[in-house]
FIMI-422632 format. One line per 8 residues: number of its first residue (from 1); for each residue x, z, y of N, C-alpha, C. Coordinates in steps of 0.05 Angstrom, whole numbers, plus 5000, padded with zeros to 4 digits. Layout:
N
NUM	X Z Y X Z Y X Z Y  ... $
***
This chain:
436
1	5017 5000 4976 5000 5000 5000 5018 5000 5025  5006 4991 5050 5033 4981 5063 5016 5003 5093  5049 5015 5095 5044 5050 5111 5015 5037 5132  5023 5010 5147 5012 5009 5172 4974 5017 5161  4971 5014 5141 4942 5023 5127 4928 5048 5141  4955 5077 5138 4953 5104 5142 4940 5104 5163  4946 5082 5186 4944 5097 5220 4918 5085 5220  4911 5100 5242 4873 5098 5263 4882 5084 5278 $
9	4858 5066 5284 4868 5044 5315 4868 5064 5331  4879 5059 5368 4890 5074 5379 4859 5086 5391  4856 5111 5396 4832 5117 5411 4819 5134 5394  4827 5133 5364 4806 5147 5348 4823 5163 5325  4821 5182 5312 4847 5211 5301 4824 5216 5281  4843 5225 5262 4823 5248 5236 4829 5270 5234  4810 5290 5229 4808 5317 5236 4812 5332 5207  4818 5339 5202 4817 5353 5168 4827 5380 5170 $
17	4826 5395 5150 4836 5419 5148 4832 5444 5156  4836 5465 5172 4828 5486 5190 4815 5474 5211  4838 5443 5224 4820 5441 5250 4781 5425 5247  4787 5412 5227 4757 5411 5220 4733 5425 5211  4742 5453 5198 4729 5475 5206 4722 5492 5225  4738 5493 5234 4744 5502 5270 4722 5492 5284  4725 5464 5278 4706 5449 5294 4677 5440 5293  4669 5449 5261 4648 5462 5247 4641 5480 5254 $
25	4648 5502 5262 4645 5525 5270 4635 5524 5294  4646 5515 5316 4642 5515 5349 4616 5490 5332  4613 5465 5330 4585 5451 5327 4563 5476 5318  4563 5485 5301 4537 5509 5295 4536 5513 5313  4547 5536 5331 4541 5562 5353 4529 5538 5373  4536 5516 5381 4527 5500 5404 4499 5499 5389  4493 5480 5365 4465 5487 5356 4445 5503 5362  4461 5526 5346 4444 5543 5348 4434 5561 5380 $
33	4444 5554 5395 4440 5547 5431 4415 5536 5430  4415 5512 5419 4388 5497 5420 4371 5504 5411  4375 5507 5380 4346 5516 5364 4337 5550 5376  4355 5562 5394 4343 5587 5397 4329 5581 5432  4328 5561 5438 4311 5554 5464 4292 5535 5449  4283 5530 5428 4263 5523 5412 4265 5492 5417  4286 5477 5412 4289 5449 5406 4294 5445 5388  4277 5409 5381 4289 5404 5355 4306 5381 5349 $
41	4316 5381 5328 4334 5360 5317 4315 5324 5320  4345 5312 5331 4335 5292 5329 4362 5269 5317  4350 5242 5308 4375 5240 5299 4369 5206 5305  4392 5192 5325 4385 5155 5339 4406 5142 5318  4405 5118 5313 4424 5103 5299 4442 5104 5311  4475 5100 5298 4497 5092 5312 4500 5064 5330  4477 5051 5311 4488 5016 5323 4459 5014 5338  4461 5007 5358 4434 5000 5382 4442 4979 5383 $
49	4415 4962 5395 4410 4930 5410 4427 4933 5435  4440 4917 5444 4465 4915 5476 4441 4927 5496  4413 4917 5491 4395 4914 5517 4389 4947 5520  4390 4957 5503 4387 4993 5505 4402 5003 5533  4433 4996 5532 4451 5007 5543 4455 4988 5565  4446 4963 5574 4458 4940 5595 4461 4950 5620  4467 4939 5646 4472 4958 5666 4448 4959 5684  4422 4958 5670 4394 4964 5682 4387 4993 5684 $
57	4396 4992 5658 4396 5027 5646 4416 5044 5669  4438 5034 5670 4452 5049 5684 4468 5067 5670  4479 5057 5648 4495 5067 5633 4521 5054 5632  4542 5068 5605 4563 5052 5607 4577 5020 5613  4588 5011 5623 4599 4983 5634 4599 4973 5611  4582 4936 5610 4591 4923 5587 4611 4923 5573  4642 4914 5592 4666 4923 5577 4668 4942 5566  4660 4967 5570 4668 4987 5556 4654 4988 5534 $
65	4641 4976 5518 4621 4976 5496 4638 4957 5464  4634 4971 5444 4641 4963 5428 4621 4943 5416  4615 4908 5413 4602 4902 5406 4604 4883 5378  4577 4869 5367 4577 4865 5333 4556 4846 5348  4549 4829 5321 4525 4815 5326 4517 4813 5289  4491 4809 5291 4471 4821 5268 4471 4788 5249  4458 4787 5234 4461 4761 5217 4435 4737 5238  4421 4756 5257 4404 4735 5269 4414 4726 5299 $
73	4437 4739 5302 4447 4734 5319 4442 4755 5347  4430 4773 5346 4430 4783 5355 4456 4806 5359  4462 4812 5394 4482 4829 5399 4479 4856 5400  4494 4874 5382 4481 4893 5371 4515 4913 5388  4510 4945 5395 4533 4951 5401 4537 4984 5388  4566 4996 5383 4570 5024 5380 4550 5042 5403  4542 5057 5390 4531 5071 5409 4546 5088 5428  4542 5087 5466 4564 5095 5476 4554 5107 5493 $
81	4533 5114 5485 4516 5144 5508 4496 5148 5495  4483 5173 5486 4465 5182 5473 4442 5183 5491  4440 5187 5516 4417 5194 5539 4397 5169 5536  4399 5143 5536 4379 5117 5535 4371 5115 5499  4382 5119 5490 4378 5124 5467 4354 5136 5455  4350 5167 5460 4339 5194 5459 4315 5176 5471  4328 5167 5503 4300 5163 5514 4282 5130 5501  4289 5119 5497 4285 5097 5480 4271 5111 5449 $
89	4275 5130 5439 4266 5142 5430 4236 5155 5431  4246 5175 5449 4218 5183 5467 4196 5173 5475  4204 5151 5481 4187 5127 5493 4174 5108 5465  4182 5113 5441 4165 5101 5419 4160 5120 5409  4164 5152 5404 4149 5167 5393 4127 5185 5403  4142 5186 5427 4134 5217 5441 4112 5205 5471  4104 5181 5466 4095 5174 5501 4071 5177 5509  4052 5195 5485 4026 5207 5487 4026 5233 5486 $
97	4050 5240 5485 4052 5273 5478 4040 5280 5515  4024 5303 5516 4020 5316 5541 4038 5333 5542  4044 5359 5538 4065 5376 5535 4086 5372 5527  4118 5382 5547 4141 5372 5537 4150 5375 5512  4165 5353 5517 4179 5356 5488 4215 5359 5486  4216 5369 5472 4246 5381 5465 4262 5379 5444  4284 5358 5449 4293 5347 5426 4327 5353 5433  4343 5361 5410 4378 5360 5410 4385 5341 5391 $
105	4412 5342 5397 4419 5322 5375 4452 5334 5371  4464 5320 5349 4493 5324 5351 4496 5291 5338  4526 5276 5347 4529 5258 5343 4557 5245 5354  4557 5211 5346 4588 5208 5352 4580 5179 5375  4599 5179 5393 4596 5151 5415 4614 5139 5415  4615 5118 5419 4639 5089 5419 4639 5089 5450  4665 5088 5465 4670 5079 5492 4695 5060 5490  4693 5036 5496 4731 5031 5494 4742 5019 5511 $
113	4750 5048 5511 4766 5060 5548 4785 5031 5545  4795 5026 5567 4820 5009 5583 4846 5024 5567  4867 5007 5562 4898 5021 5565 4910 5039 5588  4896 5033 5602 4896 5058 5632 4895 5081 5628  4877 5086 5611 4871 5116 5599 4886 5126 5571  4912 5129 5571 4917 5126 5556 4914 5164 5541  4908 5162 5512 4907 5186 5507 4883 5202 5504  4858 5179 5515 4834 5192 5513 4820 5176 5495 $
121	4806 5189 5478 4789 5187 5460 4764 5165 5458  4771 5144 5444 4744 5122 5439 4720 5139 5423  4732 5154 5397 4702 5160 5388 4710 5187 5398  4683 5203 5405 4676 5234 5411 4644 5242 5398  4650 5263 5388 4621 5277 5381 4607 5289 5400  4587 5282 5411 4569 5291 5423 4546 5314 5417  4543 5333 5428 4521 5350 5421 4509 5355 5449  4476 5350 5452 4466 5355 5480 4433 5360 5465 $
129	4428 5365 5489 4386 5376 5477 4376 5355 5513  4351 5351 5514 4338 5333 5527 4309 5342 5531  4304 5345 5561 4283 5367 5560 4256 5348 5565  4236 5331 5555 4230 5305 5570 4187 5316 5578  4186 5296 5591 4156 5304 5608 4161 5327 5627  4177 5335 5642 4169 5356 5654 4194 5357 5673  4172 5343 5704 4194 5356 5727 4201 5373 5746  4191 5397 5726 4190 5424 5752 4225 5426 5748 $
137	4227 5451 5767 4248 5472 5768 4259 5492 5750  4236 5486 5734 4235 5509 5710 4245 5487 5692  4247 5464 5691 4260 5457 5671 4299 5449 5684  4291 5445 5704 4334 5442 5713 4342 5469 5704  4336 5488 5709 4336 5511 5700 4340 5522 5677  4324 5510 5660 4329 5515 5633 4351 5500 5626  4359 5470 5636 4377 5461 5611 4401 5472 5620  4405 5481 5657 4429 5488 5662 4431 5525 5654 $
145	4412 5532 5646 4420 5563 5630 4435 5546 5604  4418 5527 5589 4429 5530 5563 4460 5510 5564  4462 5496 5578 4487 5490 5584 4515 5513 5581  4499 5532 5600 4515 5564 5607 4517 5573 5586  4505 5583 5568 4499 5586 5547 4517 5576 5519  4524 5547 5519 4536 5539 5499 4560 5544 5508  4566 5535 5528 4599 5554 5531 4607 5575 5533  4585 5595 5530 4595 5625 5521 4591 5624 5494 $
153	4573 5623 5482 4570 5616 5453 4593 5601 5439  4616 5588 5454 4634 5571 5443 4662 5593 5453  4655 5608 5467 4678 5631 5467 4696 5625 5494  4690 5604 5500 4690 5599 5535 4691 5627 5551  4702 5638 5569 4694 5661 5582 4700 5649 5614  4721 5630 5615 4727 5621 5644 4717 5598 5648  4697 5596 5663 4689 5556 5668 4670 5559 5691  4662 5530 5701 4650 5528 5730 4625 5512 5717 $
161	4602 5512 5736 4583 5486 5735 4584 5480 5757  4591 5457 5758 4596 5443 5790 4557 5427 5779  4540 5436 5804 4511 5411 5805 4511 5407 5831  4495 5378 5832 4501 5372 5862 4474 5351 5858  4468 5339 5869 4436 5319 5877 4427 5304 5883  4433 5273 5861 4438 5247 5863 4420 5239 5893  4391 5251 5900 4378 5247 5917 4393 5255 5941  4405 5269 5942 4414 5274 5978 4429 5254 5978 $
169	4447 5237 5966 4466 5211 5966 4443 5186 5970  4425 5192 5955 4400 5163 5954 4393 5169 5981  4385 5193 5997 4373 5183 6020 4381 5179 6047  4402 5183 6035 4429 5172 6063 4433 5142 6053  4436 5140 6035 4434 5113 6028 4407 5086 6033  4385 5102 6034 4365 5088 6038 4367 5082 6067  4368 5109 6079 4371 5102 6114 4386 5085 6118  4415 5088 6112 4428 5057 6114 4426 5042 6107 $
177	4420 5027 6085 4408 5000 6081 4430 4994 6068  4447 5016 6054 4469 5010 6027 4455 5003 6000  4470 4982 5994 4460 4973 5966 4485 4959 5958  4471 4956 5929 4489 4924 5918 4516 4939 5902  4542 4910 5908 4568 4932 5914 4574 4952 5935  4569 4942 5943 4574 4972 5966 4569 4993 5968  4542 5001 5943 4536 5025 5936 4549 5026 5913  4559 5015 5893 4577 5020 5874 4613 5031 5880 $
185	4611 5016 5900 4642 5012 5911 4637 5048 5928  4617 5058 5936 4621 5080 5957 4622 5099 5930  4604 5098 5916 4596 5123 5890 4625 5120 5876  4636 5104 5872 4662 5111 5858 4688 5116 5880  4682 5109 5895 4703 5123 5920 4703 5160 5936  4669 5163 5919 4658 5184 5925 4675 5207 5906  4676 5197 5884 4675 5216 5860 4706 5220 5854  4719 5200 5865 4744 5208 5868 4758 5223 5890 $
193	4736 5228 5909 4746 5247 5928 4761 5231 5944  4767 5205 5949 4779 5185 5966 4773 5193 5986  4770 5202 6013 4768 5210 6040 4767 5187 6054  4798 5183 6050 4808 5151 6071 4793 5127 6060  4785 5123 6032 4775 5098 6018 4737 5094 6032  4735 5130 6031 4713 5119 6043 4707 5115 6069  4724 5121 6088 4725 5115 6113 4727 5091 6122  4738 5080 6106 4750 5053 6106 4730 5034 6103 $
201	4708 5035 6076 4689 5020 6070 4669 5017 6089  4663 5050 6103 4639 5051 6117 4650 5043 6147  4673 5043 6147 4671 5033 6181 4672 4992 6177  4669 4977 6151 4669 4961 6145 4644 4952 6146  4624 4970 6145 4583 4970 6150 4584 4974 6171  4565 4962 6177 4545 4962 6203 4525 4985 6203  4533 5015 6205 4503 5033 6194 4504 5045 6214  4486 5062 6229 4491 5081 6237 4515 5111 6237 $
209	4523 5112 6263 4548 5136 6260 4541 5160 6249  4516 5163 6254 4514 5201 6242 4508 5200 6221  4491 5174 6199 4495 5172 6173 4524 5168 6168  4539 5147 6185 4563 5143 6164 4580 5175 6162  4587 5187 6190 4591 5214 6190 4587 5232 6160  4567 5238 6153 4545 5252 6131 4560 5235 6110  4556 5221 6109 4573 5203 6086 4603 5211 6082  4619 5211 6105 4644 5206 6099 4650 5242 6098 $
217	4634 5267 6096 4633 5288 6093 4631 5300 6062  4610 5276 6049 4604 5287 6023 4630 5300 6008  4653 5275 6003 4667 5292 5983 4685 5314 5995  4668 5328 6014 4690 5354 6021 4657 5382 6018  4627 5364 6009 4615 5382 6011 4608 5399 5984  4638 5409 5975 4636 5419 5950 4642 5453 5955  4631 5480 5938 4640 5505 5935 4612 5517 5928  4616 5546 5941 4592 5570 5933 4568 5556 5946 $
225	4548 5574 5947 4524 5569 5952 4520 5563 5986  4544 5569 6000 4540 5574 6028 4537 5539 6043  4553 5523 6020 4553 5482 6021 4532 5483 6024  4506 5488 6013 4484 5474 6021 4471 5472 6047  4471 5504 6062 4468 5505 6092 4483 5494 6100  4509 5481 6101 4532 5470 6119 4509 5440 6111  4509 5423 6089 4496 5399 6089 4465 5403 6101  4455 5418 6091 4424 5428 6109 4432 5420 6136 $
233	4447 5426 6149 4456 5415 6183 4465 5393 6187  4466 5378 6171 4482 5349 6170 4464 5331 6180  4438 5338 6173 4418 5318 6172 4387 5319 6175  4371 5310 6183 4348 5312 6181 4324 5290 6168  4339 5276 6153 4327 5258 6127 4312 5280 6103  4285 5272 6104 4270 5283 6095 4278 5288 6066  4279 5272 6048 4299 5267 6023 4318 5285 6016  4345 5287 6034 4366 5294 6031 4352 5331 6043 $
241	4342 5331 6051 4329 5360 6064 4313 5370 6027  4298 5355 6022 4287 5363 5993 4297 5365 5976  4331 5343 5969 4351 5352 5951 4357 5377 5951  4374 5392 5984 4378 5413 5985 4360 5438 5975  4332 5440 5982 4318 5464 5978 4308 5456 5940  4320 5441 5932 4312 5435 5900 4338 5461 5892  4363 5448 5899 4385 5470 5893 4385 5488 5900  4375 5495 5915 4367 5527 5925 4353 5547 5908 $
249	4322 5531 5908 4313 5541 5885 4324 5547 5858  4344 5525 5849 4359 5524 5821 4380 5550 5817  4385 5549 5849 4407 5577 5853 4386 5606 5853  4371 5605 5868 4360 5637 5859 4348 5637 5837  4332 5615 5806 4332 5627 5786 4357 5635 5770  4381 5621 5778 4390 5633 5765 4411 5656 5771  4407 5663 5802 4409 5696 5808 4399 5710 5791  4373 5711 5776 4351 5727 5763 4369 5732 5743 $
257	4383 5713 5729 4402 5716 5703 4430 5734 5700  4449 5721 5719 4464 5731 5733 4479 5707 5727  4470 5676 5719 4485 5655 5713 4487 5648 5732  4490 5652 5761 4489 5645 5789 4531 5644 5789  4533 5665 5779 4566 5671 5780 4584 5648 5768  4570 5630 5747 4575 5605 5736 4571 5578 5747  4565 5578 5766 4556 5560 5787 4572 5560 5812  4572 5521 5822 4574 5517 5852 4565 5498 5856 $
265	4576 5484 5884 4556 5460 5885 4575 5444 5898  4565 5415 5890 4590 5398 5905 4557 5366 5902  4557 5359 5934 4545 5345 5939 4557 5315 5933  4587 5315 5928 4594 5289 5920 4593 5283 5892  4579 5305 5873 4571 5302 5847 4558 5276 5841  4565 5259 5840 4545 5235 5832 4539 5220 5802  4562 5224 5788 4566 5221 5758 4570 5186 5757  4575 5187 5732 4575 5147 5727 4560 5142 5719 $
273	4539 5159 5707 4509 5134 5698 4490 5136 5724  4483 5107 5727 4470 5104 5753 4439 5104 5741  4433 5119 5719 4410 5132 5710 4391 5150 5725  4421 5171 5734 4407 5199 5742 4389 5198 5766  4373 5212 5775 4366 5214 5789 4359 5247 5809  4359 5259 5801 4361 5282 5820 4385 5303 5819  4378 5332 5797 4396 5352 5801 4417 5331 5769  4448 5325 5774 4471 5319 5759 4496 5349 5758 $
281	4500 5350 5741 4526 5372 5733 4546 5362 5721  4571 5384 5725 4592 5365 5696 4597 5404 5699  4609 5412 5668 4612 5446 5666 4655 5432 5663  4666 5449 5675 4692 5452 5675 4707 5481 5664  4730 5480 5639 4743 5492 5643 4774 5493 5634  4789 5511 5632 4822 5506 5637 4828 5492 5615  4845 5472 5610 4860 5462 5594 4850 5435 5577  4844 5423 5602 4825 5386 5600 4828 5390 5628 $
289	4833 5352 5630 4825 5354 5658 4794 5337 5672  4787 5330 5640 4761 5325 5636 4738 5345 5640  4721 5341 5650 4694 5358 5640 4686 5362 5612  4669 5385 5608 4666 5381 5580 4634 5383 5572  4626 5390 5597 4594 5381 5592 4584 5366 5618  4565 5340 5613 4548 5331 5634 4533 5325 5627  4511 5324 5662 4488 5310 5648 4465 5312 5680  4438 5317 5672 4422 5306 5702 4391 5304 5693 $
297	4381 5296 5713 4349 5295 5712 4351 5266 5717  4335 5251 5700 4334 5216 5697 4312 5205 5698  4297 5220 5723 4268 5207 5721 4247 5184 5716  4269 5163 5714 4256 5136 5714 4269 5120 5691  4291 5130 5668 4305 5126 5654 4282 5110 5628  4261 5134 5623 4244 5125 5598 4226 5099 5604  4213 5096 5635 4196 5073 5640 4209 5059 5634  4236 5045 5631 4248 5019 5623 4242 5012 5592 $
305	4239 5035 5582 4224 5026 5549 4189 5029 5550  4182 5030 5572 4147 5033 5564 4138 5056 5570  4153 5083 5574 4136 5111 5565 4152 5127 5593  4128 5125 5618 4143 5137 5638 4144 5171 5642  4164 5172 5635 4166 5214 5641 4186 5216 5655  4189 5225 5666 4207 5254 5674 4227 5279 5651  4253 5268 5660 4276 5277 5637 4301 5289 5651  4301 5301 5637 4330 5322 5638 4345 5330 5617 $
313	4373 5329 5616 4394 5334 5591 4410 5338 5597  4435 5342 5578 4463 5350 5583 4469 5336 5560  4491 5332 5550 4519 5326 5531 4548 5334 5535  4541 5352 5504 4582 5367 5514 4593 5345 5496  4616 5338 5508 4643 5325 5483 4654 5348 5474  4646 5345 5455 4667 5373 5431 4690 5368 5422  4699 5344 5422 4728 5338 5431 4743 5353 5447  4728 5346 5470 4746 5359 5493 4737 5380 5492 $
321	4718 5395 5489 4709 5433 5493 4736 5443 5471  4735 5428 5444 4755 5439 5423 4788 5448 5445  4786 5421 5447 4826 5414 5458 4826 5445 5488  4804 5436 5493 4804 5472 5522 4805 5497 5504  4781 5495 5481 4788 5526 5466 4817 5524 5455  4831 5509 5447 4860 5514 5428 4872 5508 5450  4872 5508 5473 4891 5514 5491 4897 5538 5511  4870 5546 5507 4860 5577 5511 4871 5601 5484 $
329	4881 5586 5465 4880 5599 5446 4861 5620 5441  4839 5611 5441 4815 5623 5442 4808 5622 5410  4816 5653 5393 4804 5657 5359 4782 5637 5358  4784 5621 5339 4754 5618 5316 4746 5625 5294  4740 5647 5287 4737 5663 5265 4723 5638 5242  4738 5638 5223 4722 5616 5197 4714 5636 5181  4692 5627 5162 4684 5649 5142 4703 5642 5115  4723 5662 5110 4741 5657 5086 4728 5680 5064 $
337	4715 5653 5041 4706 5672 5022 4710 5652 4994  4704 5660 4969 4701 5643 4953 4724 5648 4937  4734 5628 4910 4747 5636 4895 4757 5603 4876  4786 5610 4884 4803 5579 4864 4806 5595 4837  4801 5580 4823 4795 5585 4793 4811 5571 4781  4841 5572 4769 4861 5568 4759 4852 5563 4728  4848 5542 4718 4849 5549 4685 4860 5538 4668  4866 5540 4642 4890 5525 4619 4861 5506 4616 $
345	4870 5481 4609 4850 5458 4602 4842 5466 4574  4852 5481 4556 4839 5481 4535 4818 5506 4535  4816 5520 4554 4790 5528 4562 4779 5528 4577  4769 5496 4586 4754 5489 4608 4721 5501 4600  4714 5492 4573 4687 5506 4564 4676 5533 4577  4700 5549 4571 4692 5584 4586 4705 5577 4612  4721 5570 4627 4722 5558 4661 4696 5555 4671  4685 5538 4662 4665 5523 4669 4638 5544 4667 $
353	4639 5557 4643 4612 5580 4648 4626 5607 4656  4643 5603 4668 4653 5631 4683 4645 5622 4715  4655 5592 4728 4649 5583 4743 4615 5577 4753  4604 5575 4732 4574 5570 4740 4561 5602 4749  4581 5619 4733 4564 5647 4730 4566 5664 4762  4600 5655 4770 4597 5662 4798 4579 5648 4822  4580 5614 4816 4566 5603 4835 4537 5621 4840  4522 5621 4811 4496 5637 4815 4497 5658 4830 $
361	4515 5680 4836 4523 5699 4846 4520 5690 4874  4529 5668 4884 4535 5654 4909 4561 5660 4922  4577 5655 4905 4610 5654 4908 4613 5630 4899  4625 5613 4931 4640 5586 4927 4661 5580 4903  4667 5567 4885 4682 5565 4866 4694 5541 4872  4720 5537 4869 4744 5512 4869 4753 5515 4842  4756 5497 4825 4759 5494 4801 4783 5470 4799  4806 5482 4791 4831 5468 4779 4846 5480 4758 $
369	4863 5463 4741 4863 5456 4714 4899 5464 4721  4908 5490 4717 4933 5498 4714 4964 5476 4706  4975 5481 4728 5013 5467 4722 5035 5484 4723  5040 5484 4702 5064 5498 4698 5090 5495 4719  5083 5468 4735 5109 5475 4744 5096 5484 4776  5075 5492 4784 5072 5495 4811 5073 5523 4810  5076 5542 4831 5082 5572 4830 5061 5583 4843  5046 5607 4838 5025 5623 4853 5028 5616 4880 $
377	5059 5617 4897 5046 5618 4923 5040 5593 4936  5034 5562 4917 5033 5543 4915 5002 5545 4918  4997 5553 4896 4965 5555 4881 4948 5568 4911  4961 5598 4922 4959 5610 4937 4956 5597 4973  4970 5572 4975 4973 5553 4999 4943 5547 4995  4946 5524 4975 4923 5509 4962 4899 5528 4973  4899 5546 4957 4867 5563 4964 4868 5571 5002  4885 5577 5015 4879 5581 5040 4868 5556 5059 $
385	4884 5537 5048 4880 5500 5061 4849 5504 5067  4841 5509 5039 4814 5501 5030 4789 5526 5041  4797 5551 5056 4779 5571 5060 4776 5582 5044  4791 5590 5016 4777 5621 4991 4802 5631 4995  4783 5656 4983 4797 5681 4997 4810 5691 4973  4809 5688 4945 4815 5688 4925 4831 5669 4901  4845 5669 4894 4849 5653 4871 4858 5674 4839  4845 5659 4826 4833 5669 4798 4848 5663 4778 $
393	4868 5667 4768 4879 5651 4744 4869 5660 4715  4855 5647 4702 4847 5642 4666 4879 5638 4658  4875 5671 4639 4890 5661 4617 4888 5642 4595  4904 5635 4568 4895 5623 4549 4878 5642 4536  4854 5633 4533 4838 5638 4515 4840 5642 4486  4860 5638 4469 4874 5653 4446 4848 5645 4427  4841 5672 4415 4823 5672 4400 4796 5666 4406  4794 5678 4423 4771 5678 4446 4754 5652 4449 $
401	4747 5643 4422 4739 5611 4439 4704 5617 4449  4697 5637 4441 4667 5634 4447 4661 5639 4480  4635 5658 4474 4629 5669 4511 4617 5685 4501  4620 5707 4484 4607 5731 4483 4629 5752 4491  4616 5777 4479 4634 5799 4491 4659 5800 4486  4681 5781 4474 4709 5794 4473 4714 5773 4501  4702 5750 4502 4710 5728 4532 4706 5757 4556  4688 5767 4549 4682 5788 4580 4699 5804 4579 $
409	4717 5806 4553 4740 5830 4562 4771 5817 4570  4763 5794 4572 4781 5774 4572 4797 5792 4600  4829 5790 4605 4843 5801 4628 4847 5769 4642  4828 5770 4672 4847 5750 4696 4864 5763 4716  4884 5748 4728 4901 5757 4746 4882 5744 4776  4889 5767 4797 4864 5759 4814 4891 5760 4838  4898 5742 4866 4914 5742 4878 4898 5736 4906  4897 5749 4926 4887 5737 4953 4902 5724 4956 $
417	4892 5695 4972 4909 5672 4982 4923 5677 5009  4911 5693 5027 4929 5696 5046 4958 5716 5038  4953 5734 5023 4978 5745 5016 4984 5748 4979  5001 5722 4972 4999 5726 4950 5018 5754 4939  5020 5773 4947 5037 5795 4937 5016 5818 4930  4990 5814 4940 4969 5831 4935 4951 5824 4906  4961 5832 4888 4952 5819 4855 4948 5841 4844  4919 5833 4829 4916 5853 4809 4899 5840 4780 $
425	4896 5863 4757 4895 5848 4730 4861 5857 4732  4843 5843 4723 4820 5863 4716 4807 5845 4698  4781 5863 4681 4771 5825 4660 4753 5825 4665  4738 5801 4660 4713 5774 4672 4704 5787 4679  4687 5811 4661 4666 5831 4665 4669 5843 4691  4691 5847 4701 4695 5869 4722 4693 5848 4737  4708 5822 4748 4695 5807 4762 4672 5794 4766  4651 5797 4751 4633 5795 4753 4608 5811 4763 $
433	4629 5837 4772 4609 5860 4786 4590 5869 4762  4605 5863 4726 4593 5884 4697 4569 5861 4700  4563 5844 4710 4545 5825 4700 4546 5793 4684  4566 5811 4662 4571 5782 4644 4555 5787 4623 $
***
């Protein structure tokens, strides 16, 4: 086999071992985030139609899409945002429902980044919940508690939610009469915090000075809660006046919590899907210089499939939340239990009903067939790789060929895997807690 086989194209890694338990571990606790705010599982194909995701939607850039075409010819692509998806979803199941509905998901997205980026990740697993029909306050609210939420649940203790309010940008934008490129060209000059880039563009328009002013302010109108009165004075656009007292509101429920302390606000929040539409977030913390959760209220996202509601979500990359916890060296406790079961092949018969007898018990069993030339703390590696907490070695069975009572007096050597120096002799019976 020829080595070049071994490697992943560039953009995409395999996880195995501790770190894929690890990462097992942190996916549950985010779950179970969800299912304990009473959402449910939902689960979209990997491969969508191109038209799902095109730039109507306001999602990822054609280039960046991994695409296939089907045997009818149709252009079919990796899935590379879960949010049109869900809602494409919603919109053929859910578009008679009267009362919201509440759906999570966990899953994987195709993006394929530029060589620019080098080092960042084409596939990522995604886990987010999607709060849909319902556009009070009580629902920004909710998804940005449970946002809060999964990153304490993931052992996070230091991180920010930067939210900010695609509408105060739309209605400075409306007043001016920005569109087209020029609203693409300002939103990404925005988000980079360009100062001079955007000074530059807007003295290139013809708009009014106290809008362009307000404009060329946004990306400095980021911090505590005190930004929003400084932008509250910026302006008197009815719109951008309603963004503000939306975040306001968003801020004293979640004074009530005390998730207020997890929060700030940055009005140049605009995000890259030109989806969103009102309150957008990204959650930040040390060691990425990525975000590791985003997301927004997408009010007009589902009408493009038929089923018009009102939507709100988030999506963490667990990718990147992982690479912040192991840089935090932040414990993940794995559950190490279970038992490698060492046996001579010529008594696989009693292996095998020694092994069934613990499974019933509900003790994981690993079952391998003894080598003389490998050494306990070999055997002993092996069982830790794998999560048991035990390894079991079967003697030869001798006389012993049955499974009655001389097999239960049978002597095994019993060795914890993390320290093989801790060994002791006892027989079946006794490992079996006298229930052989």
């Amino acid at each position: 086999m020829k080595k070049d086989l071994l490697h992943t194209p560039e953009g995409v890694r395999d996880i195995y071992n501790g770190e894929c338990v690890r990462k097992s571990v942190i996916q549950n606790r985010l779950h179970d985030v969800c299912l304990h705010y009473g959402y449910n599982d939902i689960q979209t194909p990997t491969i969508e139609f191109f038209d799902v995701f095109n730039k109507e939607r306001g999602s990822v850039p054609s280039n960046e899409m991994f695409k296939l075409f089907d045997r009818y010819g149709n252009t079919l692509v990796l899935r590379p945002d879960m949010t049109p998806s869900i809602a494409r979803t919603a919109a053929k199941y859910f578009s008679e429902n009267i009362l919201p509905v509440k759906l999570c998901y966990s899953g994987n997205t195709f993006i394929n980044v530029s060589k620019y980026y080098q080092g960042k990740l084409k596939e990522n697993t995604m886990i987010g919940a999607e709060l849909i029909g319902d556009d009070s306050i009580d629902a920004d609210f909710e998804i940005v508690s449970m946002v809060i939420d999964c990153m304490k649940n993931a052992g996070i203790t230091e991180f920010q939610v930067e939210i900010g309010n695609v509408s105060f940008f739309r209605g400075l934008l409306n007043e001016a009469g920005i569109s087209g490129d020029d609203e693409e060209n300002l939103v990404s000059l925005i988000q980079e915090k360009n100062y001079f880039g955007v000074e530059e563009l807007l003295a290139s328009l013809n708009i009014d000075r106290h809008i362009s002013d307000v404009l060329l302010a946004l990306p400095q109108l980021f911090g505590s809660v005190e930004v929003l009165e400084k932008a509250r004075g910026l302006t008197d656009n009815k719109e951008c006046l309603a963004a503000i007292d939306r975040l306001y509101s968003l801020y004293n429920l979640c004074s009530i919590t005390g998730a207020d302390k997890y929060i700030s606000f940055d009005l140049g929040e605009l995000s890259n899907h030109g989806y969103y539409t009102g309150i957008v977030f990204h959650a930040y913390t040390f060691g990425t210089g990525e975000p590791v959760i985003g997301g927004g209220r997408y009010d007009r996202l589902m009408g493009q499939f038929g089923g018009d509601k009102a939507a709100i979500g988030f999506s963490i990359t667990l990718d990147s939340l992982m690479a912040a916890i192991n840089r935090q060296n932040i414990d993940i406790p794995v559950d190490i239990n279970g038992t490698l079961l060492v046996y001579q092949r010529e008594c696989l018969p009693q292996a095998v009903s020694l092994a069934d007898k613990l499974r019933k018990m509900d003790i994981p069993v690993c079952m391998i067939a003894y080598n003389s030339e490998k050494t306990n703390a070999q055997y002993c590696e092996y069982a830790s790789n794998s999560q048991l907490e035990n390894v079991v070695f079967l003697p030869s069975c001798g006389d012993t060929t049955g499974f009655g009572e001389e097999f239960g007096r049978l002597k095994v050597n019993i060795i914890r895997a993390d320290d093989n120096t801790d060994e002791k002799i006892i027989t079946i019976d006794e490992l079996l807690g006298g229930k052989y």
